[in-house]
N, C-alpha and C positions, 0 to 999 in steps of 0.2 A: 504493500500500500504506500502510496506517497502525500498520505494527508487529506483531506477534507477537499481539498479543490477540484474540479471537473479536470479531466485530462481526454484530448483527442490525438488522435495519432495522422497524421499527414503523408499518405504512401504516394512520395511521388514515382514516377514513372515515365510517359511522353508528355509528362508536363513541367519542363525543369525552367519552372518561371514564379513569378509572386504576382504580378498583371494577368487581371481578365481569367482567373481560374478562382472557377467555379469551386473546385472541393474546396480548393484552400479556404475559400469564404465561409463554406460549412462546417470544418474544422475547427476555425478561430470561433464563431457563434457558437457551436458548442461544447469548447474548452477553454478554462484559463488559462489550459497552457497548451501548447501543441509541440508535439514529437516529429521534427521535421526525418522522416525514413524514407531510404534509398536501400533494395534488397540489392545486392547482383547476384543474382541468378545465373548459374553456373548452363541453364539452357540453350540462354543467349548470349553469354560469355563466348562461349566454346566454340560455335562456329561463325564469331564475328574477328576479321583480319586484323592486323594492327592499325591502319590508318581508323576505321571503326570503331575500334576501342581505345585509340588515343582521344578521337573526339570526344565520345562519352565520357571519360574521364576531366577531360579540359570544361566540358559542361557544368560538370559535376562540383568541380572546382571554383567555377565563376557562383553556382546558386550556392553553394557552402558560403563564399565570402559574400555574400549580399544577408545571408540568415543571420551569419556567426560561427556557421557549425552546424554539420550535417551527423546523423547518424547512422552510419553504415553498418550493414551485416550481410553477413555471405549463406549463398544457401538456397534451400528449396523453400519459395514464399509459403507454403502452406504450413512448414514451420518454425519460419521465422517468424513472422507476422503476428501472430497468435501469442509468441513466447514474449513479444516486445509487449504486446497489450497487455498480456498478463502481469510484465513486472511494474507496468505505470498503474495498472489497474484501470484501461482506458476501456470503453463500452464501447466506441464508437473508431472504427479506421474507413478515414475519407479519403476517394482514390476518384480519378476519371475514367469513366468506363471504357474496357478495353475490347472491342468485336473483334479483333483476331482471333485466330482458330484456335492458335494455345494461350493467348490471352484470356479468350474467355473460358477455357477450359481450366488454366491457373485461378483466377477467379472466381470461379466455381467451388474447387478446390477450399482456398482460404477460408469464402464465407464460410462454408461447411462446418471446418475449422474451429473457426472463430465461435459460432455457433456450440456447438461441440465442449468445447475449451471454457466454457460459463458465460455462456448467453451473448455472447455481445457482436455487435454485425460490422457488417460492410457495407459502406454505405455509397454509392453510386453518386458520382455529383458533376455533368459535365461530360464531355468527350474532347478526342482532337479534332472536332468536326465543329464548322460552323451549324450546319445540321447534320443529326443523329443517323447513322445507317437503319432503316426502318421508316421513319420517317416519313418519307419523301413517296409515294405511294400512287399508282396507274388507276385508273377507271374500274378496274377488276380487283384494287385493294392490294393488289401484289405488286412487286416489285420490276422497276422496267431493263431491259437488257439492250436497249440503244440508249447511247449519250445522249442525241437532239432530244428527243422528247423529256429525260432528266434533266436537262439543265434547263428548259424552261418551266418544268413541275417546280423545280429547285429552288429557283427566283420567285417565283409564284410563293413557293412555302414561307422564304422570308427566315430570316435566323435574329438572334436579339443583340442588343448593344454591347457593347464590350462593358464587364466589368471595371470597375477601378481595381487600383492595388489597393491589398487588403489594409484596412487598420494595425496600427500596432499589434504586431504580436509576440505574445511574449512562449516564445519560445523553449523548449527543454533539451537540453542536449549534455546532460552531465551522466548520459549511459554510454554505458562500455560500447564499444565499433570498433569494428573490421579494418584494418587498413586497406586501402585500396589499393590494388594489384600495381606493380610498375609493367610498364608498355619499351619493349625495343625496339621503337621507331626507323624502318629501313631508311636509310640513307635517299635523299632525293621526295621525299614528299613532305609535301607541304599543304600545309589544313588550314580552313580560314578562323578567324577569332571569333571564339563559341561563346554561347550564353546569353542572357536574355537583354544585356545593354547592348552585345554586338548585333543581337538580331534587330534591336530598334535602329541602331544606327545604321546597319547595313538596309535596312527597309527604307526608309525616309532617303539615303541618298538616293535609291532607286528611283523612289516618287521624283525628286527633284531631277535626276540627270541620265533616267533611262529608260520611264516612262512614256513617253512622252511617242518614240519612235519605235519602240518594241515591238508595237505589229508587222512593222516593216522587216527589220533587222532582227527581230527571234529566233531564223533558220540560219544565221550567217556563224559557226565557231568561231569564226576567227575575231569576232569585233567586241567579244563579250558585252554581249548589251544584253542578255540576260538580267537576271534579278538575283537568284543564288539565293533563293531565298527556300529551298527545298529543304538544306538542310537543318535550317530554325526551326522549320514546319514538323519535320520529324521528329524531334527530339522536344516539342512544345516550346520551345525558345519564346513563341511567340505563336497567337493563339491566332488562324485564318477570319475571328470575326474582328478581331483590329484590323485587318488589312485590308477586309470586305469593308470595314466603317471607312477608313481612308479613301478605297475607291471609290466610293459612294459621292467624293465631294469633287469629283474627277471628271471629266468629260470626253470625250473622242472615242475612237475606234478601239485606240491601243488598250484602255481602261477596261471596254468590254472584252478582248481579249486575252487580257488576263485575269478576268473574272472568269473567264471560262476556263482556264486552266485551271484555277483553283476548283472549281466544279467537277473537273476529270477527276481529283484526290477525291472527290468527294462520289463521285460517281464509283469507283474500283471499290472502295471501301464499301458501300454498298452495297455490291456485288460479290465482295467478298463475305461478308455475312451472311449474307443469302446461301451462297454458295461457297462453305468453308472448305468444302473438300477442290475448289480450283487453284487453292493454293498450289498443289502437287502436281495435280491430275487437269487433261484439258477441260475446257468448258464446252464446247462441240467437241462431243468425239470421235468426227468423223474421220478427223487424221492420226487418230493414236494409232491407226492400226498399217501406216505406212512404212514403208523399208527407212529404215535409219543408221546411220553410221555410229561404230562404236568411237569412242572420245578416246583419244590415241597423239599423236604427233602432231595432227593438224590441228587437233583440239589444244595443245601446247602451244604450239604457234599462234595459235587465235589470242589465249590467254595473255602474249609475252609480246602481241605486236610484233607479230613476225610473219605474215600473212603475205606483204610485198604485194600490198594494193594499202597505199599511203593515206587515205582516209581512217582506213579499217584499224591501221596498224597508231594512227595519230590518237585514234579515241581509248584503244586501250592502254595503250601509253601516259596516257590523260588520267586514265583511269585508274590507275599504277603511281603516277605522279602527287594527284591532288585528291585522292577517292572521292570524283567526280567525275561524271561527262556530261556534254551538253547532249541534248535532248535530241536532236537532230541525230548525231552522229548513236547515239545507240541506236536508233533504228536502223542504222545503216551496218552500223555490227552484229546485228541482232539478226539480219536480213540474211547476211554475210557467212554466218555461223548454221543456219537452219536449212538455207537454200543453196549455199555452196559449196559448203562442207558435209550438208544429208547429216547436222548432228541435233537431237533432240532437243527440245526452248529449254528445258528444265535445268541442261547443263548450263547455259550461259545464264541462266536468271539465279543457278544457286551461287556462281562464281560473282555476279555483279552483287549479290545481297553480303557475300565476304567483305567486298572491297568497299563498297558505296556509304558515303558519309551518310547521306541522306536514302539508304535504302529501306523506301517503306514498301511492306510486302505485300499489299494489295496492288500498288501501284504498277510495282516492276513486276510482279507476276502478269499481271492483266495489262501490263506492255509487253512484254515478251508472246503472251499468247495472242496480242492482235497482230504484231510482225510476223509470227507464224502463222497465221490464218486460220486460228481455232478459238479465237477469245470472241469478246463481246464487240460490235460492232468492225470484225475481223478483215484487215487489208485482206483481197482477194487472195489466196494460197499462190494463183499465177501472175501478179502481183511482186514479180521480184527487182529488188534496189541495184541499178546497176551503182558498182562502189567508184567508177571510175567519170561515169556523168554524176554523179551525185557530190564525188569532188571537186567538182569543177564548175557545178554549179550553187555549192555551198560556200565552198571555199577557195572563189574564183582568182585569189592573187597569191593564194598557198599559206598564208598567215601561218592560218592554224596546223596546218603542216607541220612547216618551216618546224613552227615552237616545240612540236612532239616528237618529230624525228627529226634528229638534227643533221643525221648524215645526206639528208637529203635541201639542206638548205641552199647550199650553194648551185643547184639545178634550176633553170631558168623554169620561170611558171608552166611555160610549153610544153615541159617534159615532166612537170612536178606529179601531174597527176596519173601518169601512165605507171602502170607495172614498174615493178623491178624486183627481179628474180621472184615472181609468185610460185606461190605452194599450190594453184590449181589456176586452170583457164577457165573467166567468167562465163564467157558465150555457150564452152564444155559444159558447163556444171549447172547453167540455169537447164540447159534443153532436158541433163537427167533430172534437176526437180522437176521441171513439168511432167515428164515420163512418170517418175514415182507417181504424180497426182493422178495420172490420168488413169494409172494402176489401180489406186483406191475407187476413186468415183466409177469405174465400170468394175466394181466388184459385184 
């Protein structure tokens, strides 16, 4: 027991913020003191890379120094969590609800727990969603599996104001914690500054100096006029209905366009509740059952940018680099990997969720299965990314290039985008993925 006073316990998770969260709010309403908890979970430890788990940790780092002091424990949540409430004597652990597959299945878990453990719950307060997966609901009450009609039910739904940051609170953190693991960062990457000042600051300059053109220049690598804001997004840096209030005061084309990107998160994520098991498995399974190559040499090459089609080889190198890529260019790796190589989405989407700062697993799943042509509103299977007009027309002065492979900078644009020494011939390997398809479909 720790006395007469109310205690709540604060399980953060993808929401490593004090702005515009919801549990935290609920928390401090009902405790005089609140237990700011971070489990790491040896789950998601284990098969997250180092650039991934350095981020996490530098996050982790920036919300400890804004509380005072985090309380860390290592472990499986179902009982850690339970053993912490017990020793404060808290009733109540407030979290943001988590619709992933093993989210909500950990979740599940705990309540139970908790339950179990002498009565005391879990309590639900919020998502990373400006609206809730469920939510958002078709004429027949179900759930929709094209984007267009979602993101105009979407907007229609409407989502609510951003939070303030919470009132003082006064905080507990005089329990025993974990130290948190040290990371051996490879040589050569470089991660942007995490946590929830960075993500306001990195957001707002966006508003002001890249906004503005984005719809124009959003396919181009090499100009970074992106926004880089995926990675705040993941980790709750910052919460998508601050960013949806800011557009709100916004005007043009490019405003509604990245309102609709934020919508796509929003859209996978739904989808992925819906349909927990497309995590793994396709969402049309009309191509699981197609000739596939096993991951081997090429699959090494793909991984290490070594592919000898400069686009292909730029993004994973990128990848590699900063655990990121822009947006464009995974589709075009992505394309690269399934359709030139005949290797299954699953491999390149478990390798991009190692690496990717920002790898949320609705997202890249249900990107990876719409480059393959089995996801939800799915590019045509016959539908393949030529990597060599695709470079030249994303990355028409070789920018992006040049920056990711360097042996190649000194090669005049002319010649920037052609081959050099590839591990397969495109024109070859598109005509056998058409073959493969045409194999399935007249089955």
């Amino acid at each position: 027991m720790m006395g007469s006073m109310a205690i709540s316990i604060m399980w953060f998770r993808r929401d490593l913020r004090l702005a515009d969260n919801p549990a935290l709010m609920a928390a401090v309403d009902a405790g005089d003191d609140v237990v700011p908890l971070f489990v790491l979970d040896p789950r998601l430890w284990r098969p997250a890379g180092p650039s991934r788990r350095s981020y996490l940790l530098a996050s982790l780092a920036a919300l400890s120094e804004r509380i005072g002091g985090l309380v860390v424990r290592s472990g499986d949540p179902a009982e850690v969590v339970p053993a912490v409430a017990a020793e404060v004597d808290a009733e109540e652990v407030f979290v943001a609800a988590d619709f992933g597959p093993y989210g909500a299945r950990r979740d599940q878990g705990v309540e139970e727990a908790l339950q179990d453990g002498g009565g005391r719950r879990l309590v639900r307060r919020g998502s990373p969603y400006a609206v809730e997966p469920g939510e958002v609901r078709n004429q027949q009450d179900g759930g929709y599996q094209v984007f267009t009609p979602f993101s105009r039910a979407w907007r229609e739904h409407g989502w609510p104001d951003p939070l303030p940051v919470s009132r003082d609170v006064n905080w507990l953190l005089d329990l025993p914690g974990d130290d948190l693991p040290e990371v051996e960062r490879p040589d050569g990457i470089h991660l942007p500054p995490a946590g929830e000042a960075a993500a306001r600051r990195r957001w707002h300059q966006f508003l002001e100096t890249g906004l503005a053109t984005y719809s124009s220049s959003r396919d181009y690598p090499g100009r970074n006029t992106t926004s880089r804001m995926s990675v705040h997004l993941k980790w709750g840096e910052i919460h998508p209905r601050t960013m949806l209030a800011d557009l709100r005061e916004r005007r043009g084309e490019s405003r509604q366009r990245y309102e609709t990107e934020l919508a796509w998160r929003e859209f996978y994520a739904d989808v992925l509740a819906r349909r927990p098991d497309s995590a793994r498995d396709y969402y049309r399974p009309e191509l699981a059952s197609m000739s596939y190559a096993e991951p081997g040499a090429h699959f090494d090459a793909w991984r290490e940018g070594r592919t000898g089609y400069p686009i292909v080889d730029a993004g994973m190198r990128q990848l590699r680099s900063e655990g990121w890529m822009h947006n464009r260019v995974r589709m075009i790796v992505a394309s690269f990997l399934v359709k030139d190589l005949h290797i299954e989405w699953q491999h390149g989407a478990r390798h991009f969720m190692r690496w990717l700062v920002d790898g949320d697993l609705a997202s890249n799943q249900h990107g990876w299965q719409w480059t393959a042509g089995c996801g939800t509103d799915a590019a045509p299977y016959y539908r393949v990314f030529n990597p060599i007009e695709q470079g030249k027309k994303f990355d028409p002065d070789g920018a992006y290039i040049r920056r990711h492979v360097p042996e190649l900078r000194e090669l005049p644009t002319a010649q920037l985008h052609q081959p050099h020494d590839p591990i397969v011939d495109h024109a070859t390997e598109r005509r056998e993925a058409l073959a493969r398809y045409e194999a399935v479909r007249n089955r």
